[in-house]
C-alpha positions in Angstrom: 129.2 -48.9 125.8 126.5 -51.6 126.8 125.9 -49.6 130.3 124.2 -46.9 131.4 124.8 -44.3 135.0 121.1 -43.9 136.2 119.4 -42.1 138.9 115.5 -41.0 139.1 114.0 -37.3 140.0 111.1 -37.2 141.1 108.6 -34.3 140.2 105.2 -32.7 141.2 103.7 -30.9 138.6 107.1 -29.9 137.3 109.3 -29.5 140.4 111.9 -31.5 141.9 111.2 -32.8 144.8 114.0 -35.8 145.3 116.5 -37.5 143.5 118.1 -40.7 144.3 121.8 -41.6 143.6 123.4 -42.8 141.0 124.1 -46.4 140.3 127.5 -46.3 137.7 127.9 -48.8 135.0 124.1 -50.5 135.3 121.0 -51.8 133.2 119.5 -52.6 136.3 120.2 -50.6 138.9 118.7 -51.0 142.5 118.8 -48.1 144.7 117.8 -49.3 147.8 116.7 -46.0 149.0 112.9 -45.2 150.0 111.6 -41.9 149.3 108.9 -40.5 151.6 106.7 -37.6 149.8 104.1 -35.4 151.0 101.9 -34.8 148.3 100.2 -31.1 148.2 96.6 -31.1 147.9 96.1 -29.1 144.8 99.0 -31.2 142.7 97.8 -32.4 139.6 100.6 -35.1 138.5 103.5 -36.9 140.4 106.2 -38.2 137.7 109.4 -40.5 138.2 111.7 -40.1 135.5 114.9 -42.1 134.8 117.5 -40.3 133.8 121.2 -41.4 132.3 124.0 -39.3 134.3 126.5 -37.6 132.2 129.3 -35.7 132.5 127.5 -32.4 132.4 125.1 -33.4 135.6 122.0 -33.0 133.5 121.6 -36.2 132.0 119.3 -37.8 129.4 115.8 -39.1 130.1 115.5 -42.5 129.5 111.7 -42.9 130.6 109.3 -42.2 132.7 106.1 -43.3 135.2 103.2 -40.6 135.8 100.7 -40.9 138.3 98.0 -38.1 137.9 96.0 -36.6 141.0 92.8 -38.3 140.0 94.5 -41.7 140.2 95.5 -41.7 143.3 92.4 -39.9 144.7 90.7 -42.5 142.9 92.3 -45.0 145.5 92.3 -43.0 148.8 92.9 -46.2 151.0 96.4 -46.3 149.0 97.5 -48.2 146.4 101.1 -50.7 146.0 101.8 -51.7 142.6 104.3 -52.0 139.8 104.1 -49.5 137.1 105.8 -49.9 133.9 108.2 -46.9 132.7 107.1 -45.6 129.7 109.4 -44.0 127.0 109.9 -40.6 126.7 111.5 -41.2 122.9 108.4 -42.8 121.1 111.1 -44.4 119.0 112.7 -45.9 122.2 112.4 -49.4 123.9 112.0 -49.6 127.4 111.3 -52.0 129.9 111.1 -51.6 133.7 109.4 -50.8 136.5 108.6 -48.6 139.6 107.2 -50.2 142.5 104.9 -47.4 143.8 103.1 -47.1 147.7 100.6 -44.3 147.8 99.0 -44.2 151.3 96.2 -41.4 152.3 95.9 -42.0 156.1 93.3 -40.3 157.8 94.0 -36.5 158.2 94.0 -36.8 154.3 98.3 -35.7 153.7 99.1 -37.3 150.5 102.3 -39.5 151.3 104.1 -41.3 148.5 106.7 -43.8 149.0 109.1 -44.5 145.8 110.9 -48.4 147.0 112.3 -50.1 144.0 112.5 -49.9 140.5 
């Protein structure tokens, strides 16, 4: 149909933590919603996949972005960068984006802050 229903779940080392809404009839959504995580210590991988809602509420992955523990302990002062979603489908396309904010401030919680993608 040309368009797509997406929305984004958010995981830590296979459980859902958040989900944002879903933006109907887009192929390039904005959510405008910010997503505030605390990160466990002993997590080994924060992933952000986007999905395309259907009519059976499951919907289909359309890519993902995976930050692993070691990356972002690599970076303890925080890092905020764009990452580039990559496909799920190795015979898949994608292009996009997350814009990612990991901040570690001193008492050493783990906060993660999804803004845009």
């Amino acid at each position: 149909s040309g368009s797509s229903d997406p929305d984004c779940k958010v995981k830590v080392d296979n459980e859902v933590v958040a989900r944002t809404a879903t933006v109907w009839k887009s192929l390039n959504p904005f959510w405008g919603e910010e997503i505030t995580l605390l990160l466990p210590r002993g997590f080994h991988c924060l992933t952000i996949y986007v999905l395309d809602e259907d009519t059976t509420g499951q919907g289909d992955v359309i890519d993902k972005v995976s930050v692993s523990h070691q990356q972002i302990s690599a970076k303890l002062q925080g890092a905020d960068s764009w990452l580039s979603l990559a496909p799920v489908n190795p015979a898949q396309e994608v292009q996009g984006e997350i814009h990612l904010e990991l901040r570690v401030p001193s008492g050493a919680t783990r906060r993660c802050h999804l803004i845009e993608a």
